[in-house]
C-alpha positions in Angstrom: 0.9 -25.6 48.8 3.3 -22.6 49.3 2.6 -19.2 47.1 5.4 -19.5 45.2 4.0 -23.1 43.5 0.6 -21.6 43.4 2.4 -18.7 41.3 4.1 -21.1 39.2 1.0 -23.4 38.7 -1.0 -20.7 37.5 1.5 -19.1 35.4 2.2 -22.4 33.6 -1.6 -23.2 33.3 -2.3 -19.1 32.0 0.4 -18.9 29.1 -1.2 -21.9 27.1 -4.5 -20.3 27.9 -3.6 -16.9 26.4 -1.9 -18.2 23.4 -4.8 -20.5 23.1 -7.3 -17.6 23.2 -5.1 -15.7 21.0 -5.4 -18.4 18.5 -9.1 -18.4 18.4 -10.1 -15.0 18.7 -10.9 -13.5 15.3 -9.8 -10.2 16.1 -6.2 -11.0 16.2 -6.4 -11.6 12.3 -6.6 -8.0 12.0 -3.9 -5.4 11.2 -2.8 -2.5 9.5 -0.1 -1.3 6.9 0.7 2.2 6.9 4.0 4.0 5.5 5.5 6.0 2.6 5.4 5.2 -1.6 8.0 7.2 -4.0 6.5 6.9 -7.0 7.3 7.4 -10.8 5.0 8.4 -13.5 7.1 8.1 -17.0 6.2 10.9 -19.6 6.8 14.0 -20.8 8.1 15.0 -18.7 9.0 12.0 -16.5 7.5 12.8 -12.6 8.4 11.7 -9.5 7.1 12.6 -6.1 6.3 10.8 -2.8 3.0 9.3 -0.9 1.7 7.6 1.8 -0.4 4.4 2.7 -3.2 2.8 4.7 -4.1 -0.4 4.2 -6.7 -2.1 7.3 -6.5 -5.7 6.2 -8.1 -9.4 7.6 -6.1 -12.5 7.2 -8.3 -15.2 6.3 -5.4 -18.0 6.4 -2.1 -17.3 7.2 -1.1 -16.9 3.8 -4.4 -14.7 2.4 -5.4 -11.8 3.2 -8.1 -9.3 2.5 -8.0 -5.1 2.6 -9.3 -1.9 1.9 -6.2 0.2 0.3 -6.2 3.9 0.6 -3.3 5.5 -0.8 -2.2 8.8 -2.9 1.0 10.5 -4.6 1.9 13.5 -5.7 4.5 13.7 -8.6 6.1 16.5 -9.9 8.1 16.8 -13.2 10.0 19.1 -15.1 11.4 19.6 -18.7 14.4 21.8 -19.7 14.9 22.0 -23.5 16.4 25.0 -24.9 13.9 27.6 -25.1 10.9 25.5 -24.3 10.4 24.7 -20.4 7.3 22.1 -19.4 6.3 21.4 -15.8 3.8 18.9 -15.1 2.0 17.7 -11.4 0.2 14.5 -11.0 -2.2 13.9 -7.8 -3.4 10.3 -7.9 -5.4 9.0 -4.7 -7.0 5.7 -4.6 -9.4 3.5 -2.9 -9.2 0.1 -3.5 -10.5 -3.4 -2.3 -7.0 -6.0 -2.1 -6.0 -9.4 -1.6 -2.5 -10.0 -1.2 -0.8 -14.0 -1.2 2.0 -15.2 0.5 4.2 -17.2 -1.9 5.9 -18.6 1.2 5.4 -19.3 4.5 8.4 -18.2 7.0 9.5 -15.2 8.7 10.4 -13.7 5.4 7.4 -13.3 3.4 7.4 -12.7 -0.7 3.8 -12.3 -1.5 1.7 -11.3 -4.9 -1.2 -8.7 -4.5 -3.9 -7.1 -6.4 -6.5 -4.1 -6.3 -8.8 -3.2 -7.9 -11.0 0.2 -7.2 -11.8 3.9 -7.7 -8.7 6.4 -8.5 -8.8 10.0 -8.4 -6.4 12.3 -10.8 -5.7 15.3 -11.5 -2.9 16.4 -13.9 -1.8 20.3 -14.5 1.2 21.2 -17.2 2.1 24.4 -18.5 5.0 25.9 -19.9 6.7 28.1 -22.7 4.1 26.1 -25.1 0.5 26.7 -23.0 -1.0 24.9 -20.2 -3.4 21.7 -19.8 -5.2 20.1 -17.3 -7.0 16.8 -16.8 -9.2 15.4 -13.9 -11.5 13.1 -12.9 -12.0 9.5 -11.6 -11.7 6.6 -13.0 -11.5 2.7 -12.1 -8.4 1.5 -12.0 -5.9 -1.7 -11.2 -3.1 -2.0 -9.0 -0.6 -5.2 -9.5 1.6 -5.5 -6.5 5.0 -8.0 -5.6 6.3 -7.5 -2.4 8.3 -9.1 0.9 6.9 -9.0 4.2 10.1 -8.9 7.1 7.4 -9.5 10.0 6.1 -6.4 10.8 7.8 -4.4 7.7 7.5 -4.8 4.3 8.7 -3.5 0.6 6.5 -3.6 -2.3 6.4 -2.5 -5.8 3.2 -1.4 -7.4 2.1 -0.6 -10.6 -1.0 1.9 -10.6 -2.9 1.5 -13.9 -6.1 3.9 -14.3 -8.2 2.4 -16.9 -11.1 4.8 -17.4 -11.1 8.7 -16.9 -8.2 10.5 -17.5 -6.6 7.1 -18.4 -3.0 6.9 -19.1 -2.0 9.9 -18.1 -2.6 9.1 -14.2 -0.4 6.0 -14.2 2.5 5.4 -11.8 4.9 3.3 -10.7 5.8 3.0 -7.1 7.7 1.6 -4.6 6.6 1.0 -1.2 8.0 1.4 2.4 5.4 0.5 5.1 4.8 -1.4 8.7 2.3 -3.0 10.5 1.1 -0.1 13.1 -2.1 -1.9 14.2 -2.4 -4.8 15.0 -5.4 -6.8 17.6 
């Protein structure tokens, strides 16, 4: 045999192989979300600020997956009313455990998720009427719809602090985020 059929046999024996190897090896059922969240906390007044994302996560099927969520906002609001002015910041960082469900399979992806974990808050007003502030950490949900476009996706979240400071921490957000990491 010349060189250039041993070339071809091998690379027609190798690429079967590799995807082959791909298929089995566990590691390749990891990845990682990362990107940006605008968020929206309604009140008085209403707040809205940015945030960012991390999410490591472990498919265990192609349409389930398991993850650690680490993610915080800050929120900033302000209230012009005649003579009285209120400002109000809201910090809210949590760290949640996640599973996430594909609704279909596909290239294009809408999917259902939910956390569950430890939020911190803190939440500072003051204006023409006096100043307050509330801060701790609580446990806390965090519903989630989405669509994954492969390696992007866009998700709406709803961050609901149960205990602590409560009500007063929860936000709305919308989420832009890609997979950076992936084995």
């Amino acid at each position: 045999m010349n060189r250039a059929t041993l070339a071809a046999l091998f690379v027609c024996l190798a690429i079967p192989a590799a995807a082959s190897a791909e298929e089995s090896n566990p590691l390749a059922r990891f990845h990682t979300h990362g990107g940006v969240a605008f968020a929206f906390a309604p009140g008085s007044p209403n707040a809205y600020g940015i945030g960012a994302v991390a999410e490591p996560v472990f498919s265990i099927f192609d349409q389930l997956r398991v993850g650690l969520r680490a993610d915080g906002e800050v929120l900033v609001g302000l209230d012009i009313g005649g003579s009285n002015v209120y400002a109000g910041l809201h910090i809210l960082a949590g760290a949640l455990p996640k599973i996430e469900f594909d609704l279909l399979g596909g290239d294009i992806r809408p999917f259902v998720g939910f956390g569950a974990g430890v939020y911190t808050v803190v939440v500072l007003g003051g204006g023409t009427g006096g100043a307050t502030a509330i801060a701790g950490t609580g446990f806390g949900v965090m519903p989630q719809l989405g669509i994954n476009f492969g390696g992007f996706r866009i998700a709406a979240q709803y961050h609901a602090v149960l205990t602590g400071p409560g009500a007063a921490a929860n936000a709305f957000a919308l989420e832009l985020s890609g997979t950076f990491f992936g084995i």
